[in-house]
C-alpha positions as CSV (number, residue, x, y, z in Angstrom):
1,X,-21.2,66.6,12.4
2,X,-23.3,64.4,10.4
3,X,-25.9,62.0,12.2
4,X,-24.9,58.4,11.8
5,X,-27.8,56.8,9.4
6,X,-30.1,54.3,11.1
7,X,-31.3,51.4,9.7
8,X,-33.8,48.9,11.0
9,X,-34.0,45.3,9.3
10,X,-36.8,43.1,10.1
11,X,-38.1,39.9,8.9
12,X,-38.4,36.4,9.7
13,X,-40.6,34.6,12.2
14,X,-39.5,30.9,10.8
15,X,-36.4,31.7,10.7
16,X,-36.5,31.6,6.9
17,X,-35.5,35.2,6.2
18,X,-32.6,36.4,8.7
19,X,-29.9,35.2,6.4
20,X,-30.2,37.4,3.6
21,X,-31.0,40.1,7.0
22,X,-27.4,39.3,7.8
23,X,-25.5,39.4,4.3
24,X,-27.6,42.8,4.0
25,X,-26.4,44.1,7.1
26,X,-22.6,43.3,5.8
27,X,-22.9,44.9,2.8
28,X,-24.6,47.9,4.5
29,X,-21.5,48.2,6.9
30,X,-19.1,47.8,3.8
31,X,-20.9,51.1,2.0
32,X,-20.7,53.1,5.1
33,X,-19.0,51.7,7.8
34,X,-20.5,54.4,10.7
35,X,-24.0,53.1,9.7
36,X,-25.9,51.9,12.9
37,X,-27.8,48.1,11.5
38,X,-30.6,47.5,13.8
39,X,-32.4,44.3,13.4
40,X,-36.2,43.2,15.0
41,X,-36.8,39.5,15.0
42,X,-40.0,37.8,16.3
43,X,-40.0,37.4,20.4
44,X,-39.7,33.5,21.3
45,X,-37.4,32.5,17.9
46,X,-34.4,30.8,18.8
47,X,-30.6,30.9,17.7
48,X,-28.2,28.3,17.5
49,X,-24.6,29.3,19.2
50,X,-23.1,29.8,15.4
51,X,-26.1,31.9,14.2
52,X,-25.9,34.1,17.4
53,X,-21.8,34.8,16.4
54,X,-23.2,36.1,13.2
55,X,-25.9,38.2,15.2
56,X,-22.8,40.2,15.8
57,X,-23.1,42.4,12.7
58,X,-26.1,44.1,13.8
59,X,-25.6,47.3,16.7
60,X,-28.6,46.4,18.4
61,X,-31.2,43.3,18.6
62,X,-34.3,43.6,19.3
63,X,-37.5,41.3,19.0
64,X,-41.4,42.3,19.6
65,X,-44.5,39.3,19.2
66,X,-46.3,38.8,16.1
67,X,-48.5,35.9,14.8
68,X,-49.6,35.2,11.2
69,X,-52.4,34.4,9.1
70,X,-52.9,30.5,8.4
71,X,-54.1,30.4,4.9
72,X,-53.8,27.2,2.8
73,X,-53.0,27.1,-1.3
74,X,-55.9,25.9,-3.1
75,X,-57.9,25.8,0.0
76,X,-61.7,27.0,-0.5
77,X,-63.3,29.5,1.2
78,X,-65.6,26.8,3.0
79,X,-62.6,25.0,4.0
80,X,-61.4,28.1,5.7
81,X,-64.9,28.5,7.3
82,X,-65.3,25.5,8.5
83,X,-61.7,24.6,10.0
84,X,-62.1,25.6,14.1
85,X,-59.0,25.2,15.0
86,X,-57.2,27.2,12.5
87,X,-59.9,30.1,12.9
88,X,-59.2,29.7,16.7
89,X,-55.3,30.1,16.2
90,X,-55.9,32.8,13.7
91,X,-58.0,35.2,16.0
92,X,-55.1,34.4,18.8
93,X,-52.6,35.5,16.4
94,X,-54.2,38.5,15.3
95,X,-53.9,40.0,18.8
96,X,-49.9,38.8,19.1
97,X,-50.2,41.4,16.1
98,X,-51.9,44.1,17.9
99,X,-49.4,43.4,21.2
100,X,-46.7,43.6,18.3
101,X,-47.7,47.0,16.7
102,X,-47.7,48.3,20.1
103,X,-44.6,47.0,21.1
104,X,-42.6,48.1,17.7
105,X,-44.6,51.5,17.7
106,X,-42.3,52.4,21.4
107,X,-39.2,51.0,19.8
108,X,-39.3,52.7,16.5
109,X,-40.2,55.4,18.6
110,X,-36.6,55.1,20.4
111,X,-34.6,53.8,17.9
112,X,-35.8,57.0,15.4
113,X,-34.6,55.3,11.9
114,X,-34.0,56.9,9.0
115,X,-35.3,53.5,6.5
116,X,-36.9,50.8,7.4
117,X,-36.3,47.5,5.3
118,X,-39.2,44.6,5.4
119,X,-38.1,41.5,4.2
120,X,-41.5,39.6,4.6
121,X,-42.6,37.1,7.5
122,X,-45.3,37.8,9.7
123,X,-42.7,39.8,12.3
124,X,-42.6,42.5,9.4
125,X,-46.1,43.8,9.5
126,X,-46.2,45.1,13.2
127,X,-42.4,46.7,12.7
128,X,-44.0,48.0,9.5
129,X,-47.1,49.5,10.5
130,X,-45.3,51.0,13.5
131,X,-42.8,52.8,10.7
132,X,-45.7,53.8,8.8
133,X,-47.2,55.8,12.1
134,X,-43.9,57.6,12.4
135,X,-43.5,58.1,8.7
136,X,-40.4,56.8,8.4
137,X,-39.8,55.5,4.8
138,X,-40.2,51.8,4.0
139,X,-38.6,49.5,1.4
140,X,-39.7,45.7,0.7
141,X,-38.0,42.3,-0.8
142,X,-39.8,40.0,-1.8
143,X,-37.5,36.7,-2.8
144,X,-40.4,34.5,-4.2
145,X,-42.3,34.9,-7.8
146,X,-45.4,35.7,-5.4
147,X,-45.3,38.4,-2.9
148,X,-46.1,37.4,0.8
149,X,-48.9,38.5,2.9
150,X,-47.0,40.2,5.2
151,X,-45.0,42.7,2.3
152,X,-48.6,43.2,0.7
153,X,-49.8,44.8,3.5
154,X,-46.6,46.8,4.7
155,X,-46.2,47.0,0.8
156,X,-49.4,49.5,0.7
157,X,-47.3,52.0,2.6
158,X,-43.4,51.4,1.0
159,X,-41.5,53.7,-0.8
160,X,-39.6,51.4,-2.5
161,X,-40.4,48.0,-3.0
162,X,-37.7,45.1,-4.3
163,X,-37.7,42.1,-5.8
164,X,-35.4,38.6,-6.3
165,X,-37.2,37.5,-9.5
166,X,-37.3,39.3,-12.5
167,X,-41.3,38.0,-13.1
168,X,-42.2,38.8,-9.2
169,X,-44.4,41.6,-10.2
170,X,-45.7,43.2,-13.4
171,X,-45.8,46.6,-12.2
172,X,-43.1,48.8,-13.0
173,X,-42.3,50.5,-9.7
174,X,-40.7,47.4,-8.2
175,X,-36.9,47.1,-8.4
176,X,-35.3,43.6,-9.2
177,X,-32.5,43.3,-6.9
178,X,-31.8,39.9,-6.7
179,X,-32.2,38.0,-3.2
180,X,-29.4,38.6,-0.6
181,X,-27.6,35.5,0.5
182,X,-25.2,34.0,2.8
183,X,-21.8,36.5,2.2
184,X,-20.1,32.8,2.5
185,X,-21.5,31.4,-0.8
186,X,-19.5,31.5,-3.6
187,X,-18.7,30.1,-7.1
188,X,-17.9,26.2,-6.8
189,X,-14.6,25.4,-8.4
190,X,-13.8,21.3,-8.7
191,X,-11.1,21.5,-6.1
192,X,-13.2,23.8,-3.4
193,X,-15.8,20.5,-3.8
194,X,-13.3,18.3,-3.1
195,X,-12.3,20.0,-0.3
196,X,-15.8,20.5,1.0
197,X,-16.2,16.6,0.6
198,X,-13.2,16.3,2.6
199,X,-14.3,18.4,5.4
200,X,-17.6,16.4,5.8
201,X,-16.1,13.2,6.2
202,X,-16.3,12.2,2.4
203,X,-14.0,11.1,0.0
204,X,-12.5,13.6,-3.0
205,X,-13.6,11.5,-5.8
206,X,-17.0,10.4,-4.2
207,X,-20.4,11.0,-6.3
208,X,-22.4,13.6,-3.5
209,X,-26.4,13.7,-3.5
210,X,-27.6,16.3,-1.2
211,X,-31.4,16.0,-0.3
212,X,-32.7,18.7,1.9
213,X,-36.9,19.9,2.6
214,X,-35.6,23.6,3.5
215,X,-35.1,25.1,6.9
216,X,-37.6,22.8,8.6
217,X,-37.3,19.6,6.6
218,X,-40.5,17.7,5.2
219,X,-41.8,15.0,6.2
220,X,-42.8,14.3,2.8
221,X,-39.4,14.9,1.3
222,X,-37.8,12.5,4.0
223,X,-40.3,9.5,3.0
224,X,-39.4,9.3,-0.6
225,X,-35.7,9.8,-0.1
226,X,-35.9,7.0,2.5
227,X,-38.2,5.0,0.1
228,X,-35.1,5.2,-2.5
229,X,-32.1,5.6,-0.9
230,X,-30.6,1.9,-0.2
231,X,-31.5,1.0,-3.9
232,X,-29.5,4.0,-4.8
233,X,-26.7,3.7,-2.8
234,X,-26.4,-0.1,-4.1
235,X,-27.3,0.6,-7.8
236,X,-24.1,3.7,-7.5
237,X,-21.3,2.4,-5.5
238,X,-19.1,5.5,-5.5
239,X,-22.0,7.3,-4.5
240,X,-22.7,9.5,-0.9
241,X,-26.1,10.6,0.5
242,X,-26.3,13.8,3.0
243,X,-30.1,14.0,4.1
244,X,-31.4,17.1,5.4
245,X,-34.5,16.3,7.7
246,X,-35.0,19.2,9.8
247,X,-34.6,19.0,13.4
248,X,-38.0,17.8,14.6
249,X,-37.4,14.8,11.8
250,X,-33.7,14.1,12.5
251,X,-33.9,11.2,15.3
252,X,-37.2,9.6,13.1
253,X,-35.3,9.6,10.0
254,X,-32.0,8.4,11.5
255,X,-33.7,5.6,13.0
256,X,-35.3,4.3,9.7
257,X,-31.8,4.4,8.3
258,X,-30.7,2.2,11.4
259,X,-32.0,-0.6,9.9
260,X,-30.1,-0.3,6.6
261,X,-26.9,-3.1,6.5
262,X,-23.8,-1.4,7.5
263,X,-21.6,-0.7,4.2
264,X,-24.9,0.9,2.8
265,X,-25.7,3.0,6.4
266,X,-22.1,4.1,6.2
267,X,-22.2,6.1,3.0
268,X,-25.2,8.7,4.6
269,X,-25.0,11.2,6.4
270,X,-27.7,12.9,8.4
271,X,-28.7,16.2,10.0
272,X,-31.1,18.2,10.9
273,X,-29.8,21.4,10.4
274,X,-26.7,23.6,9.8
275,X,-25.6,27.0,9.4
276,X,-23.1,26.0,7.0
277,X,-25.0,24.9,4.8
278,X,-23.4,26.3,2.1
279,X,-20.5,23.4,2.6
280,X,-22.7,20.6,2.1
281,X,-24.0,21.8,-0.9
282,X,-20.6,23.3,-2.1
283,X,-19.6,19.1,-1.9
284,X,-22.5,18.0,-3.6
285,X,-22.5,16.9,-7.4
286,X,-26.7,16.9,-7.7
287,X,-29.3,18.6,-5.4
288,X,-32.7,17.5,-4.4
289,X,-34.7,20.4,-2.6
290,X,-38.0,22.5,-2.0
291,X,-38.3,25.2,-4.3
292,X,-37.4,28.2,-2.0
293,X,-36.5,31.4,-3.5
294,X,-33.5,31.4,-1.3
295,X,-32.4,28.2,-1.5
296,X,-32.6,28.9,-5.1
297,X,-30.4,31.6,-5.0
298,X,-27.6,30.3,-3.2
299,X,-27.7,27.1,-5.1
300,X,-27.5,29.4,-8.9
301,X,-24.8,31.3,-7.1
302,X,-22.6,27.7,-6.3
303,X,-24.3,26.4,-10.2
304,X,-25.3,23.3,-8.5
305,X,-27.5,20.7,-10.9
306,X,-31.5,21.1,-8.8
307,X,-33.8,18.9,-8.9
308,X,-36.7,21.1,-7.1
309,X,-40.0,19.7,-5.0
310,X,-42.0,22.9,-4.4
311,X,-44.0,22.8,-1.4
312,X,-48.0,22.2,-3.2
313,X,-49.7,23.6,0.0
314,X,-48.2,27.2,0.6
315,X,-50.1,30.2,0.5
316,X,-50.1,31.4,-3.0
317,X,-48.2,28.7,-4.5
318,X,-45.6,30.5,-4.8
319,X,-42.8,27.3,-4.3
320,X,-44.9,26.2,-7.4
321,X,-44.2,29.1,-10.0
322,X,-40.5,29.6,-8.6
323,X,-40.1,26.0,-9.9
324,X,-42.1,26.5,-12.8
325,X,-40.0,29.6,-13.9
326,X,-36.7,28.2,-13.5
327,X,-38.1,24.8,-15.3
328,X,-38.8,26.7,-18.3
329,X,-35.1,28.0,-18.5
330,X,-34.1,24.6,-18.5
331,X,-32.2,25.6,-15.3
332,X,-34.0,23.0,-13.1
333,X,-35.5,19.2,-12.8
334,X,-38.7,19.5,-10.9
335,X,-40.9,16.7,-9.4
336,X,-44.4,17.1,-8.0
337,X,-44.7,16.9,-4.5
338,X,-47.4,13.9,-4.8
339,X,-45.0,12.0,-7.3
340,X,-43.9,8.5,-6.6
341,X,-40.6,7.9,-4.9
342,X,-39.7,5.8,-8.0
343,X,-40.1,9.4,-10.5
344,X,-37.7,10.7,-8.0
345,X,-35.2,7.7,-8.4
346,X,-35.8,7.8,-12.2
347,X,-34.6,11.6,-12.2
348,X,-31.7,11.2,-9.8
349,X,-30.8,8.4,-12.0
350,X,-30.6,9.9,-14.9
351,X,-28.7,12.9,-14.0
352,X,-26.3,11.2,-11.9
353,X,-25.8,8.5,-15.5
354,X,-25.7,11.6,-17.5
355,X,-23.0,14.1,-16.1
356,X,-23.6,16.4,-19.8
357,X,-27.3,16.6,-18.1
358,X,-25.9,18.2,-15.2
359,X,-23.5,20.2,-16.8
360,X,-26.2,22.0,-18.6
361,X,-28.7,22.3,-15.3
362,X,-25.6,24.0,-13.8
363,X,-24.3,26.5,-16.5
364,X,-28.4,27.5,-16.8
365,X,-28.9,27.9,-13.2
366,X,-25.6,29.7,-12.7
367,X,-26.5,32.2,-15.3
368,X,-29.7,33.4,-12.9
369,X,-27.4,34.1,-10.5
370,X,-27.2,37.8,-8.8
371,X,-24.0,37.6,-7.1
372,X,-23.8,41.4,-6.0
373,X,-27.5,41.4,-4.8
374,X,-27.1,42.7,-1.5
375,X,-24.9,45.4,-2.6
376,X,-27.5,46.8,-4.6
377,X,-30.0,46.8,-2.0
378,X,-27.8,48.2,0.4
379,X,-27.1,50.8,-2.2
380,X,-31.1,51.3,-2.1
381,X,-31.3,51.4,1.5
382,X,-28.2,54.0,2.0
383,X,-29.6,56.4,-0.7
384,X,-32.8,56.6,1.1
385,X,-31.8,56.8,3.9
386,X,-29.5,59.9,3.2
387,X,-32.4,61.3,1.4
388,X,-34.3,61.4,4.6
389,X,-31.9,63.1,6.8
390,X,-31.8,65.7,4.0
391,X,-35.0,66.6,4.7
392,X,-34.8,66.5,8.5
């Protein structure tokens, strides 16, 4: 009888990667439904009661401890020399890495896989050292137009290495895949948003703005939306504002808005965080967002019209060239991250007076969508996979 083939996913550590981890794992089980999806998260992250339903999808869970490498974009080397408490959290980290090699090391050793699939974060580069030490084959994604530090150092060792952007990498030997996203997403039709507006609380023919600073919010994301958002809401009286803050920013935020009179306060709605996303922005009519490769993804999938404020201060500035790629296809708005709230207001504005502006932000995003991405990863993942128990 043939052996069941093993997979192990791993990725994460902000929590920013386990829901392409979880589409993947679907389309995995929809290829070959005995496969046996293994999935190992950082120790300590935590799961909301929806997210742990999802969890489901995976045979086994298991986590090990990891810790990254605080680097800052644009940051000089004397910066980094002379910052203590970062160099004190970095040598910390570094042995949460060594504990985690260790601890992935006995469980690859257990679990025996036939592939394993890196998806970045800092949790990948224990699991993937561990994989190299038992030879078992590696494959990468990487969603952003920069690789992260953790896939260029398990990246040394892959097999196969992925990619979400077509411009991620000039060499040859990596794939482009597309990025895996939520198996919920799908194409927006004009009465699936009116629906989703009615879901939320909203009404069918309202005019939606969606601001959101990714996973975590951002505090500097949340200051210029609250620095426009009466004088929007009075200037466009049909109009409804959902504002993403992330959780640590929720009460702060909501509080600000307290003080806003009540017709006005009415018309927004605010969270910290969802895991159905995909229905807030499936209701919305123009998006305001970080420049995420993910977010991007499912946003091109829904065609949503994007205005996009990448993140200045990552490692590699890799927020920065997502936005500047998708700019260049006309496919986006972008504003700098140190803008004035009024070149915000002045670019909400003019999309939300100009619906022929959106239009075209929509059909251009839309057409850099990879719907079936996960498919062909799995495809990737299965065929290797195979491959190795053929030469067991």
């Amino acid at each position: 009888m043939k052996k069941p083939l093993t997979i192990v996913l791993t990725g994460g550590g902000s929590g920013g990667h386990i829901t392409p981890l979880l589409s993947l794992a679907r389309a995995l089980k929809g290829l070959d439904t005995g496969c046996k999806v293994v999935y190992i998260g950082l120790k300590g992250e935590s799961l909301g009661d929806s997210l742990k339903k999802r969890y489901q999808i995976f045979d086994k869970v298991y986590s090990v401890p990891s810790g990254k490498l605080r680097r800052y974009h644009n940051q000089s080397l004397l910066a980094h020399i002379i910052d203590v408490r970062t160099l004190l959290l970095n040598i910390k980290d570094f042995f949460k890495v060594l504990a985690g090699i260790v601890a992935a090391h006995r469980l690859i050793g257990q679990i025996k896989p036939d592939v394993v699939f890196s998806k970045g974060g800092f949790v990948a580069v224990p699991v993937g050292l561990a994989a190299k030490m038992h030879k078992i084959p590696i494959i990468t994604h990487d969603s952003d137009s920069v690789a992260g530090l953790a896939n260029k150092i398990v990246g040394r060792y892959a097999k196969i290495r992925t990619s979400g952007m077509s411009s991620n990498h000039d060499n040859s030997s990596v794939t482009f895949v597309g990025i895996p996203v939520d198996e919920r997403i799908k194409p927006i039709s004009a009465s699936a948003q009116r629906k989703f507006k009615e879901e939320i609380g909203f009404p069918p023919s309202s005019l939606v703005l969606l601001v959101g600073g990714a996973g975590l919010g951002s505090r500097d994301v949340n200051n210029a939306t609250l620095a426009i958002a009466s004088d929007l809401l009075k200037k466009y009286k049909a109009l409804y504002l959902i504002h993403f803050t992330g959780n640590k920013h929720e009460q702060e935020v909501k509080a600000k808005y307290d003080n806003l009179p009540k017709p006005i306060k009415s018309r927004i709605l605010v969270l910290g965080f969802t895991p159905e996303f995909y229905k807030y922005t499936g209701a919305a009519d123009l998006i305001v967002t970080r420049a995420g490769a993910t977010t991007i993804a499912e946003l091109a999938i829904q065609k949503k019209p994007v205005i996009l404020i990448p993140a200045p201060q990552l490692t590699g500035g890799h927020q920065l060239q997502n936005a500047q790629e998708l700019n260049s296809l006309d496919a986006v708005e972008v504003i700098q991250n140190d803008s004035k709230p009024e070149a915000l207001m002045g670019t909400i504005s003019n999309l939300l007076d100009h619906p022929i502006l959106r239009k075209k932000l929509s059909q251009n995003i839309g057409s850099t969508a990879k719907a079936d991405a996960s498919k062909a990863l799995a495809k990737i993942l299965i065929a290797e996979a195979t491959l190795k128990q053929g030469h067991l």
